[in-house]
N, C-alpha and C positions, 0 to 999 in steps of 0.2 A: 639443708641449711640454705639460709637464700643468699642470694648474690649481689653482685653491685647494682647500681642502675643501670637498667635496660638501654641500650643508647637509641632505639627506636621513639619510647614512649617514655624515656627516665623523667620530664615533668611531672607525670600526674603522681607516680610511683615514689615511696621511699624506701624501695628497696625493689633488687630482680628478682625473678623467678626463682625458685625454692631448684639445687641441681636435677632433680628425680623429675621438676615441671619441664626442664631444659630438655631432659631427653625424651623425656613423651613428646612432645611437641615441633621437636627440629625435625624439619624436610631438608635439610640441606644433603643428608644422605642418598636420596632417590632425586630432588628437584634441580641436582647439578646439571643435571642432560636439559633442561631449558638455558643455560648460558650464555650460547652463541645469540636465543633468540630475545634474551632479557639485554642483553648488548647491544644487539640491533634498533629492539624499541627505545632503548633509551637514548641512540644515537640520534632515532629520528622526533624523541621529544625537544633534544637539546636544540635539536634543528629549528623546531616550532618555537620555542621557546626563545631564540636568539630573534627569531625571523619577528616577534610580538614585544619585541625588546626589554625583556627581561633576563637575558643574558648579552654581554656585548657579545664583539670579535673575535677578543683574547681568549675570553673567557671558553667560550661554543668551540674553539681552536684546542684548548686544554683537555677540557673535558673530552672531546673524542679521542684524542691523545691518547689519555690518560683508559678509557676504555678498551680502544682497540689494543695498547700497550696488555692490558688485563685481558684480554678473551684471547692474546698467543700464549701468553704463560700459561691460561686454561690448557690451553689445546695442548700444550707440551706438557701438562701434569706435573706444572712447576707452581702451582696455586695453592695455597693453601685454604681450605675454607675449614670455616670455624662452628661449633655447632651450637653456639652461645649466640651466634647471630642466628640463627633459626632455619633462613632460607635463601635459598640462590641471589634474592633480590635482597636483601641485604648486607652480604656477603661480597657482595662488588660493591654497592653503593658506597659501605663502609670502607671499604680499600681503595676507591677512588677516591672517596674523601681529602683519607690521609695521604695520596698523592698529591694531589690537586684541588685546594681549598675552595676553589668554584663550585668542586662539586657538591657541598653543602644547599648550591639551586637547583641540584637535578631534580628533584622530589616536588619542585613547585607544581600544582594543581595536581598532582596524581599518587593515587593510591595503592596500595599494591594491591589492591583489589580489582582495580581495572589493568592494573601490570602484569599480575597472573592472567587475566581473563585474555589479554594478549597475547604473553608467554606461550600460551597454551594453543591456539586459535594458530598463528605461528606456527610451533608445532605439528600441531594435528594437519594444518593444510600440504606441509612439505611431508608427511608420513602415507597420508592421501595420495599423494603421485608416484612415492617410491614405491607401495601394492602396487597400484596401476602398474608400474614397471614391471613389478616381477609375475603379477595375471599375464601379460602378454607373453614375457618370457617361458612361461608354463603351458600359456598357449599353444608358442612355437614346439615345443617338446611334443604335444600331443598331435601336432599338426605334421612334424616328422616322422611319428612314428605312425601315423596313419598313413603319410604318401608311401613311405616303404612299403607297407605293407597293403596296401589299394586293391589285392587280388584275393585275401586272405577271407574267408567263411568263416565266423561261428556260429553258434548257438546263441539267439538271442532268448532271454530268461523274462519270467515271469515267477513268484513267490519261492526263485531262487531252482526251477523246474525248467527243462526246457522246452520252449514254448514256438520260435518260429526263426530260421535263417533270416542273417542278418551278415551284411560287412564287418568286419573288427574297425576297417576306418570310420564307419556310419559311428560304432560303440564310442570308439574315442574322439568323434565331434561332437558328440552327445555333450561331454565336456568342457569342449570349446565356445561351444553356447551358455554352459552356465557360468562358465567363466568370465565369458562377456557379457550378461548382465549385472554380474558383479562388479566392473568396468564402470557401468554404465552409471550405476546407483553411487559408485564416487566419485563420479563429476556431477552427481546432483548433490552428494553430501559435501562438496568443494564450493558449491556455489552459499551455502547454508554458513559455512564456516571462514568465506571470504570477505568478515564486516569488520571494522575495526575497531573496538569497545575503549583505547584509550581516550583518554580525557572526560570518560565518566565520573572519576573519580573515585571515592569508598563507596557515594550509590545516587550521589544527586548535582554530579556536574559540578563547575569552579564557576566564581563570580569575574574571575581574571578572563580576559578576551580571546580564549584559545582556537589555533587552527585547526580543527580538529578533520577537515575535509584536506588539509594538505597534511597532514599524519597520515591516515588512508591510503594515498596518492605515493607518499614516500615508503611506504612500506609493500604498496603493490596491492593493498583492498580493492575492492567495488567500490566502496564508500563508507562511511561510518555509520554507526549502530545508532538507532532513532529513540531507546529512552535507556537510559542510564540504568536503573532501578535492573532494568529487566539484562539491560549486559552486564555488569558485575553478579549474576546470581545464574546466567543461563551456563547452561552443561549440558545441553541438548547436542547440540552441536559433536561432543563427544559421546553420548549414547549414539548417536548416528553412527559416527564410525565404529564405534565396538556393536553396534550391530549388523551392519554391512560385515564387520568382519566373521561375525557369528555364521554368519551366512555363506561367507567363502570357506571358512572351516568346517559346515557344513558338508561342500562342494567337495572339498578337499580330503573328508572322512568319506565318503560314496568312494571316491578314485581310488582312496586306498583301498577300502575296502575288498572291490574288484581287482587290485592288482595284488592282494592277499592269497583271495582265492584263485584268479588266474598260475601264480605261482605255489599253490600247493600240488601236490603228486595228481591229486583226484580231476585236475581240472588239467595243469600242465602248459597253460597256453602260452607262456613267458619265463623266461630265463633274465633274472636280474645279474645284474656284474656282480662277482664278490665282493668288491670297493664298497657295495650298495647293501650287503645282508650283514649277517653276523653269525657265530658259529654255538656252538652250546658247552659249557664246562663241562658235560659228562656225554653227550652222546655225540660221538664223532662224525657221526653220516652229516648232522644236521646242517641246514643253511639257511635263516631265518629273514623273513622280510621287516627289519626292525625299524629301518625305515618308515614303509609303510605304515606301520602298527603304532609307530611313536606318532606320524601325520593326525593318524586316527583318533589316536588318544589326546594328542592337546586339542583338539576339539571340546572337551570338556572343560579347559581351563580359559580359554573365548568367551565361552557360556556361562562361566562363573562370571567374570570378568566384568561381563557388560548386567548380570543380574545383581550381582554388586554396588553398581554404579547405579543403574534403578530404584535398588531399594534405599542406597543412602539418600538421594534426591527427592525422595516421593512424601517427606514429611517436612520439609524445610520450606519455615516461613524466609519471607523475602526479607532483607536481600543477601547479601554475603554472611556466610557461619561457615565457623573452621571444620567443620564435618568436609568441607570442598576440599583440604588438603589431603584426604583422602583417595582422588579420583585419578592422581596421577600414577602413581603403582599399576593402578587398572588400566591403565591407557600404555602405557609403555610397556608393560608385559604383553599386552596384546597384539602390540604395532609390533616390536618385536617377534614373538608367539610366529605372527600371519608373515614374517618375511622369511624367515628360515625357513620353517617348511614351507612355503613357496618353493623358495631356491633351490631347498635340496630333491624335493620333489622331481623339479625342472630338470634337475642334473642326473637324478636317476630313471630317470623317462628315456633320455639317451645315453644311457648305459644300460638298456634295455632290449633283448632281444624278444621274437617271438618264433614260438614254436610249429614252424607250419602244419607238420605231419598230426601232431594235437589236435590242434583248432578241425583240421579238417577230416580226420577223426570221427571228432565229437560231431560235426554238423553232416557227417551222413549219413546221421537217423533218418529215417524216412519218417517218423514218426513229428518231427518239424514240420513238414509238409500238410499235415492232416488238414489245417484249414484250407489249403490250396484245394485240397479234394474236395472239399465242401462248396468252396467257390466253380470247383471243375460244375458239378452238379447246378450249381445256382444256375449258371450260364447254358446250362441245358433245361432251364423253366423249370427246378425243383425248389419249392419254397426254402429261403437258408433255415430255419428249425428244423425242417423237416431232413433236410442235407445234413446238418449236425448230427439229428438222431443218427443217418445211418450210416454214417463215418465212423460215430461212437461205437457203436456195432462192431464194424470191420476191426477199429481200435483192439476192441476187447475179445475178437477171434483169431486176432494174432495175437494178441496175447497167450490166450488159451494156448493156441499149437506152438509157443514159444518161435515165432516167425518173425521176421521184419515185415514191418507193412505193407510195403513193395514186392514180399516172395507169395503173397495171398495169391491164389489161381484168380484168372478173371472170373470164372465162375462163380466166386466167393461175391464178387462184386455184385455180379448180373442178379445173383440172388436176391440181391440187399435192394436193389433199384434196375429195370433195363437200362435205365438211361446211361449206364457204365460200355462205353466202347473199348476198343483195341487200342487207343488212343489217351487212357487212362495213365497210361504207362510214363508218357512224358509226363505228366505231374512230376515226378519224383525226380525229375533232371533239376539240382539244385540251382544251379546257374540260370536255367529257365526261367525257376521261378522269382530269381532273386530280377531279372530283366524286368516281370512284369511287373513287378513295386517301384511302378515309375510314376507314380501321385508327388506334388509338393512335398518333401522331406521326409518322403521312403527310402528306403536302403538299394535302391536300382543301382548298378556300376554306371551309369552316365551321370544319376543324382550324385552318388557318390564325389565322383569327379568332377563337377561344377562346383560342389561345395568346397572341393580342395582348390581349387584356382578362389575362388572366392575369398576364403581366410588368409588365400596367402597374399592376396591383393589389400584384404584391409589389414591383417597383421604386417602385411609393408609400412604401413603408413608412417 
């Protein structure tokens, strides 16, 4: 049945929305978390607004009043909001109203379509630095458990096979690099979404004299957004950051992944706190890394998230359609999504130990080394294919005699090529060989440890 007059648009209307329209429709459900930032813009319109004399003294006095008065009651979950008024931004306006009868000018030249594009812009820049916060924090997690363990050998992998020694610290800066390009891409998608879209209006600006470069200024923009049309309709800004985040979740599913397998029996190289696993209703040995495995798994809901927000965008003429109240679900599940497991990640990285006698275990195959052998040869004038074949060889004659690669008689060698001396034998010193991977951002113990002073010098910052 329909309802009274809309008190938004009750002029044109002889009647409100039918109830069953009220509930499909209302945001005020999920759009309550933009509050603090629909307060804020509105404090700094009132500001403009007083400043171009269309509100006096009294009045610009009230209204803030009357605002700030409504964003504590928020914060103390003393608010009532109403779902007849649809959305966060009407839901104060109207209760400032009935506070304070000035507030009947808050709404002069602005739409809620540059209000939301605000709201949101707001939003997404303060969610932008708190990531940034907890990447560095995930950082340092990764950056501590690599200086701990600074001495520590594994097995570096190839299609999951092991393929060449490698540091565990080199493993876990691996990390710390993509971590910080992740960083890096949200201080460019910070600068994308640092414009400030009020005083566009619903899509073609006000005939009234507004400041719209001291709106900007009071709210802490670069400057304000240069055509209207294209601010009340852009959502760019927001795929940016739900794809930056796709990206960390990305990051973030590889780490678990590896901290999956480092913690199963077969690999062993990490022992998680209990505080950090979970146990099984039926089988009692077990200790599960659910952690890890949930990190891994919302990974898929990032990627929902932001292909969500693409597809609703990608057919929308210009300029504002309610399809846009759509985008905010997707953006707060995300931003949220990307901070939890951030954090708890960060916190179970140091409640994290590592298993040395494992690790170094598994990396005294001799069978790691095999390219070193091939290298041994190159360095004695053997072309490296030709070096390849005949390592591959020795490979598969230790195999045969079921031998490590290093118990082969030298003989086996001399066989295969003279150029094999008595000297062959240091190959196999893993520490050796791990000194001579002293190239730009090989795994050498000196590289190693430059890089660790290094992260900890800019993770100071």
């Amino acid at each position: 049945m329909p309802t009274k007059k809309h008190a938004t648009w009750g002029g044109r209307f002889t009647a409100g929305p039918a109830e069953a329209v009220q509930r499909f429709t209302e945001s005020v459900s999920f759009d309550y978390r933009l509050a603090p930032y629909d307060i804020r813009g509105s404090i700094a319109h009132a500001k403009m607004l007083a400043k171009i004399g269309v509100l006096s003294r009294a009045e610009f006095a009230a209204i803030v009043k009357g605002l700030e008065q409504i964003g504590m009651e928020i914060a103390a979950g003393k608010f009532t909001w109403r779902a007849d008024l649809e959305d966060v931004h009407m839901n104060i306006e109207s209760e400032l109203t009935r506070r304070v009868p000035a507030g009947a000018k808050l709404h002069t030249a602005r739409s809620r379509n540059d209000q939301v594009a605000l709201d949101v812009r707001l939003f997404v820049r303060d969610q932008i630095q708190l990531v940034q916060g907890d990447l560095r924090d995930l950082q340092w997690s990764l950056l501590m458990l690599a200086a701990a363990n600074d001495d520590v050998i594994i097995p570096g992998y190839t299609h999951l096979q092991r393929a060449q020694p490698v540091l565990l610290a080199h493993h876990l800066l691996a990390y710390v690099e993509m971590f910080d390009r992740d960083h890096g891409r949200l201080n460019d998608a910070f600068k994308r979404t640092n414009v400030c879209p009020l005083g566009s209006g619903a899509l073609a600006g006000s005939t009234l004299p507004l400041d719209r470069e001291f709106i900007a200024k009071e709210l802490g923009f670069d400057g304000a957004t240069q055509n209207s049309m294209d601010a009340v309709s852009d959502r760019d800004f927001i795929i940016e950051f739900l794809a930056d985040g796709a990206l960390i979740a990305l990051h973030v599913s590889r780490l678990a992944e590896d901290l999956i397998l480092w913690a199963s029996a077969e690999f062993g190289f990490i022992r998680i706190a209990d505080a950090y696993t979970t146990g099984s209703s039926l089988m009692p040995q077990k200790k599960n890394p659910d952690i890890a495995e949930l990190a891994r798994g919302k990974t898929g809901r990032v990627y929902g998230n932001l292909v969500a927000l693409l597809t609703l965008l990608k057919g929308l003429p210009m300029t504002y359609n309610r399809d846009l109240q759509e985008d905010k679900e997707r953006l707060f599940d995300t931003a949220d999504t990307l901070r939890s497991t951030l954090g708890v990640l960060a916190d179970m990285l140091l409640n994290t130990r590592i298993v040395r006698e494992r690790c170094e275990s598994a990396a005294s195959d001799p069978a790691l080394l095999a390219t070193d052998l091939a290298d041994y040869l190159v360095k004695k004038g053997v072309p490296f294919r030709q070096a390849h074949h005949i390592v591959g060889a020795l490979v598969a004659e230790a195999e045969k005699l079921g031998k490590p690669l290093n118990a082969l008689p030298l003989g086996s060698f001399r066989q295969l090529s003279p150029k094999f001396g008595t000297d062959v034998r240091q190959v196999f010193d893993v520490r050796r060989a791990l000194a001579a991977r002293a190239l730009t951002g090989a795994p050498s113990s000196a590289n190693v440890q430059r890089q660790l002073k290094r992260w900890e010098k800019l993770l100071s910052k």
